[in-house]
N, C-alpha and C positions, 0 to 999 in steps of 0.2 A: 465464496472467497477461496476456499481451497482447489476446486477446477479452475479457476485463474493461475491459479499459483505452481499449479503441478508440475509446469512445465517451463518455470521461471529458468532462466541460467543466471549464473553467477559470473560478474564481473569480472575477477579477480584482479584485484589492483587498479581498476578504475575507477574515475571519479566524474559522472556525467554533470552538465551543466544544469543547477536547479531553479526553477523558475514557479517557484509557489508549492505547496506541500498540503498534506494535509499528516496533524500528527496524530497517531492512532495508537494501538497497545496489545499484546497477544499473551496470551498466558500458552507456556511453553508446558511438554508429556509432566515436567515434574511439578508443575503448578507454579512457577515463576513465571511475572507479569515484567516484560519485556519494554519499550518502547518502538517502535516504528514508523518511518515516514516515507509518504507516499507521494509522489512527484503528480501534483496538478495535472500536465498533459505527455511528459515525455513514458510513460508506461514502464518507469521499475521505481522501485522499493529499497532503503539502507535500513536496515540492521543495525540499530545502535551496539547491541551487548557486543557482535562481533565484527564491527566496522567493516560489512560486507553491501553492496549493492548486487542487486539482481534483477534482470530486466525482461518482463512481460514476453510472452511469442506477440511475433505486432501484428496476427492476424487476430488475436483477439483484446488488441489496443482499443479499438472503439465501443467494443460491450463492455469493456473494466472501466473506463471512465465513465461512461452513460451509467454502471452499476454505484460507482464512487456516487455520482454525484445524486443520483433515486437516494440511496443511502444518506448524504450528508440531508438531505432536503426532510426528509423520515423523522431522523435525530432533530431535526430545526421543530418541525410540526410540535413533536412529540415534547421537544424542552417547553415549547411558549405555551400548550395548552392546558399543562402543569400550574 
């Protein structure tokens, strides 16, 4: 996750068109658990705490969603055979 992210930019004042999410959650240096939502297919991420969006390098737009989606499918396995 964080080699995806290292070289996220920051929107500043923009607000891209969202088209399905997925909502996830990070625990921040001082140990606060944050919310986060990650855009289905356009490659950035909003920041709820500080209503910031930031948007993926789109040369590695297709490994972060093929990695999203290994991941959502992992959690899916791993709920049902619980």
């Amino acid at each position: 996750m964080h080699a995806f992210l290292v070289d996220a930019k920051d929107l500043q004042g923009k607000k891209p068109i969202w088209m399905g999410c997925y909502l996830t959650s990070c625990k921040t240096p001082d140990g606060q658990v944050r919310k986060v939502l990650i855009s289905h297919y356009a490659g950035f991420i909003y920041c709820e705490w500080d209503k910031s969006y930031y948007l993926l390098d789109s040369s590695q737009l297709k490994s972060w969603l093929e990695y999203l989606s290994n991941t959502y499918v992992s959690i899916e396995l791993t709920s049902n055979s619980q």
